[in-house]
Residue, then its C-alpha position, 0 to 999 in steps of 0.5 A: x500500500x505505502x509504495x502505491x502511495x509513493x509512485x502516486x504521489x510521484x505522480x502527482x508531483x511530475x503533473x504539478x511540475x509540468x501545469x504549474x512550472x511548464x513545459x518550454x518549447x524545443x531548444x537548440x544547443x549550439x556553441x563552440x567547445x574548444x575547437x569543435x562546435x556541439x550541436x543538438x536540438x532537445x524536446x520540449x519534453x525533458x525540459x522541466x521546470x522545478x523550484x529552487x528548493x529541492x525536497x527527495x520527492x522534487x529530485x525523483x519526479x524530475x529524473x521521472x519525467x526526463x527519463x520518460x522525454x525524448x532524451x536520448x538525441x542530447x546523450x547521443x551528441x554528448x557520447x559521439x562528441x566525447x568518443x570523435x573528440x577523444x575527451x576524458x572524464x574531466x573535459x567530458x564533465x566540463x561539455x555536461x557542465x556547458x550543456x546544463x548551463x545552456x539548458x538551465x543557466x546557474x545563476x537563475x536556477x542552481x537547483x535545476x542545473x545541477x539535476x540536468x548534470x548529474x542527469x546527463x552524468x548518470x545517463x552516460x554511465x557514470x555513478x553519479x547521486x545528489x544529496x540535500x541539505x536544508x538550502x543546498x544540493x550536493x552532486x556526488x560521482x563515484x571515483x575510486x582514485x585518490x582525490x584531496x580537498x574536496x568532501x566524499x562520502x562512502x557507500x561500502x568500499x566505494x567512495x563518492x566525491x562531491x563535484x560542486x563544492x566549489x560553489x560551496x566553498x565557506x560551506x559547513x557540511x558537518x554542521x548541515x550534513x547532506x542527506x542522499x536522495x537515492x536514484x536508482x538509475x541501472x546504467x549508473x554505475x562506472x566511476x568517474x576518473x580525473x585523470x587528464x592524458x590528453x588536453x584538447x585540441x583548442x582553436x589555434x587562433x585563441x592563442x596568445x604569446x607569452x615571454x619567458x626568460x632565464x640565464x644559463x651559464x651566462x647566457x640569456x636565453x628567450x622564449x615565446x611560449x603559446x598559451x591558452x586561457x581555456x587551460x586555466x578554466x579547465x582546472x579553475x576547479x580542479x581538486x588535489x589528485x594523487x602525484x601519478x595523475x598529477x604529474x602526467x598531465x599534458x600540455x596541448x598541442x599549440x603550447x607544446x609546439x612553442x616549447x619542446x622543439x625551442x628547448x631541444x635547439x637550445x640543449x643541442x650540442x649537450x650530453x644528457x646530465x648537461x640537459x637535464x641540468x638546463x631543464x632543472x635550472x629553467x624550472x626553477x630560475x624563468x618563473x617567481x616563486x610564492x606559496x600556494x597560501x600567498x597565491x591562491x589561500x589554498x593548496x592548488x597543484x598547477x598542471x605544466x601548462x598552467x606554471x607556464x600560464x601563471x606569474x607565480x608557482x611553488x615546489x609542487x608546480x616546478x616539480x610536475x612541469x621538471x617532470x614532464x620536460x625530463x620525460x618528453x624529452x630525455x624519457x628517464x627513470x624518476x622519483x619524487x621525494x616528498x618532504x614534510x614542507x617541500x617535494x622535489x626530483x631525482x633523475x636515474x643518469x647511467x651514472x649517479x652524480x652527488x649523494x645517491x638516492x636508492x629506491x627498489x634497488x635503483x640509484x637516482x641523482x637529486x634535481x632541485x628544479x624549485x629555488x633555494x638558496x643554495x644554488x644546488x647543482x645536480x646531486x645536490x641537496x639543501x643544507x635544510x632538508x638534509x638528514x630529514x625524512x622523505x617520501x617517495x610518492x611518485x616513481x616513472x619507469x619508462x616503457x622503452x628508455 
C-alpha cells in the first residue's frame, strides 16, 4: 500500500511540475567547445521546470519525467562528441557542465542545473547521486582514485566525491550534513576518473604569446611560449589528485609546439646530465616563486601548462612541469621525494652524480628544479632538508628508455 502511495504521489508531483512550472518549447544547443562546435536540438519534453528548493520527492519526479522525454538525441551528441573528440572524464564533465548551463543557466536556477548534470552524468554511465541539505544540493560521482580537498562520502568500499563544492566553498557540511536522495538509475554505475592524458585540441587562433626568460651559464636565453586561457578554466576547479595523475598531465598541442622543439635547439650540442641540468635550472630560475597560501589561500597543484600560464608557482608546480620536460624529452627513470614542507626530483643518469638516492634497488641523482638558496647543482641537496625524512610518492619507469 505505502509504495502505491509513493509512485502516486510521484505522480502527482511530475503533473504539478509540468501545469504549474511548464513545459518550454524545443531548444537548440549550439556553441563552440574548444575547437569543435556541439550541436543538438532537445524536446520540449525533458525540459522541466522545478523550484529552487529541492525536497527527495522534487529530485525523483524530475529524473521521472526526463527519463520518460525524448532524451536520448542530447546523450547521443554528448557520447559521439566525447568518443570523435577523444575527451576524458574531466573535459567530458566540463561539455555536461556547458550543456546544463545552456539548458538551465546557474545563476537563475542552481537547483535545476545541477539535476540536468548529474542527469546527463548518470545517463552516460557514470555513478553519479545528489544529496540535500536544508538550502543546498550536493552532486556526488563515484571515483575510486585518490582525490584531496574536496568532501566524499562512502557507500561500502566505494567512495563518492562531491563535484560542486566549489560553489560551496565557506560551506559547513558537518554542521548541515547532506542527506542522499537515492536514484536508482541501472546504467549508473562506472566511476568517474580525473585523470587528464590528453588536453584538447583548442582553436589555434585563441592563442596568445607569452615571454619567458632565464640565464644559463651566462647566457640569456628567450622564449615565446603559446598559451591558452581555456587551460586555466579547465582546472579553475580542479581538486588535489594523487602525484601519478598529477604529474602526467599534458600540455596541448599549440603550447607544446612553442616549447619542446625551442628547448631541444637550445640543449643541442649537450650530453644528457648537461640537459637535464638546463631543464632543472629553467624550472626553477624563468618563473617567481610564492606559496600556494600567498597565491591562491589554498593548496592548488598547477598542471605544466598552467606554471607556464601563471606569474607565480611553488615546489609542487616546478616539480610536475621538471617532470614532464625530463620525460618528453630525455624519457628517464624518476622519483619524487616528498618532504614534510617541500617535494622535489631525482633523475636515474647511467651514472649517479652527488649523494645517491636508492629506491627498489635503483640509484637516482637529486634535481632541485624549485629555488633555494643554495644554488644546488645536480646531486645536490639543501643544507635544510638534509638528514630529514622523505617520501617517495611518485616513481616513472619508462616503457622503452
Amino acid at each position: 500500500m505505502i509504495r502505491h502511495v509513493n509512485v502516486l504521489y510521484t505522480l502527482l508531483l511530475i503533473f504539478t511540475l509540468t501545469t504549474v512550472y511548464g513545459q518550454g518549447k524545443d531548444q537548440r544547443l549550439c556553441f563552440e567547445f574548444y575547437q569543435g562546435t556541439f550541436n543538438c536540438g532537445i524536446d520540449s519534453n525533458v525540459l522541466v521546470k522545478v523550484p529552487v528548493q529541492l525536497t527527495p520527492q522534487l529530485v525523483r519526479a524530475f529524473y521521472a519525467e526526463v527519463n520518460a522525454g525524448n532524451y536520448k538525441p542530447l546523450m547521443d551528441s554528448l557520447t559521439a562528441y566525447k568518443q570523435r573528440s577523444n575527451l576524458n572524464d574531466w573535459l567530458y564533465y566540463q561539455l555536461i557542465r556547458k550543456v546544463a548551463q545552456q539548458i538551465s543557466p546557474k545563476e537563475v536556477n542552481y537547483s535545476r542545473y545541477t539535476l540536468y548534470k548529474w542527469f546527463l552524468l548518470a545517463k552516460s554511465g557514470y555513478d553519479a547521486r545528489l544529496a540535500l541539505t536544508s538550502n543546498k544540493v550536493i552532486f556526488y560521482v563515484f571515483n575510486d582514485e585518490k582525490v584531496e580537498d574536496i568532501p566524499f562520502f562512502d557507500v561500502g568500499n566505494k567512495r563518492y566525491v562531491c563535484l560542486n563544492y566549489h560553489d560551496y566553498a565557506h560551506a559547513d557540511l558537518h554542521q548541515d550534513p547532506p542527506i542522499p536522495v537515492n536514484v536508482d538509475i541501472p546504467e549508473a554505475v562506472n566511476a568517474f576518473s580525473y585523470n587528464v592524458e590528453k588536453m584538447p585540441d583548442f582553436n589555434p587562433g585563441d592563442y596568445f604569446e607569452k615571454e619567458l626568460q632565464f640565464t644559463y651559464r651566462h647566457k640569456v636565453y628567450y622564449f615565446n611560449i603559446k598559451l591558452n586561457r581555456e587551460v586555466e578554466a579547465i582546472f579553475k576547479n580542479y581538486p588535489v589528485v594523487d602525484f601519478g595523475s598529477y604529474f602526467n598531465i599534458p600540455l596541448s598541442k599549440e603550447t607544446y609546439g612553442s616549447l619542446i622543439p625551442m628547448l631541444k635547439k637550445n640543449m643541442k650540442g649537450m650530453n644528457e646530465k648537461k640537459g637535464v641540468d638546463y631543464l632543472m635550472r629553467f624550472t626553477r630560475y624563468a618563473f617567481l616563486y610564492e606559496t600556494d597560501e600567498e597565491n591562491f589561500g589554498k593548496e592548488k597543484r598547477l598542471s605544466p601548462e598552467e606554471t607556464l600560464f601563471e606569474k607565480y608557482s611553488d615546489c609542487d608546480d616546478r616539480a610536475a612541469l621538471f617532470f614532464y620536460l625530463v620525460k618528453e624529452i630525455y624519457n628517464l627513470p624518476m622519483i619524487a621525494l616528498l618532504y614534510p614542507t617541500h617535494i622535489t626530483m631525482a633523475v636515474q643518469f647511467d651514472k649517479p652524480v652527488g649523494s645517491p638516492i636508492v629506491y627498489k634497488g635503483q640509484i637516482y641523482s637529486l634535481c632541485e628544479p624549485t629555488p633555494q638558496k643554495e644554488n644546488l647543482a645536480i646531486g645536490q641537496v639543501s643544507a635544510k632538508l638534509k638528514g630529514k625524512p622523505y617520501e617517495v610518492v611518485y616513481q616513472y619507469i619508462p616503457t622503452v628508455k
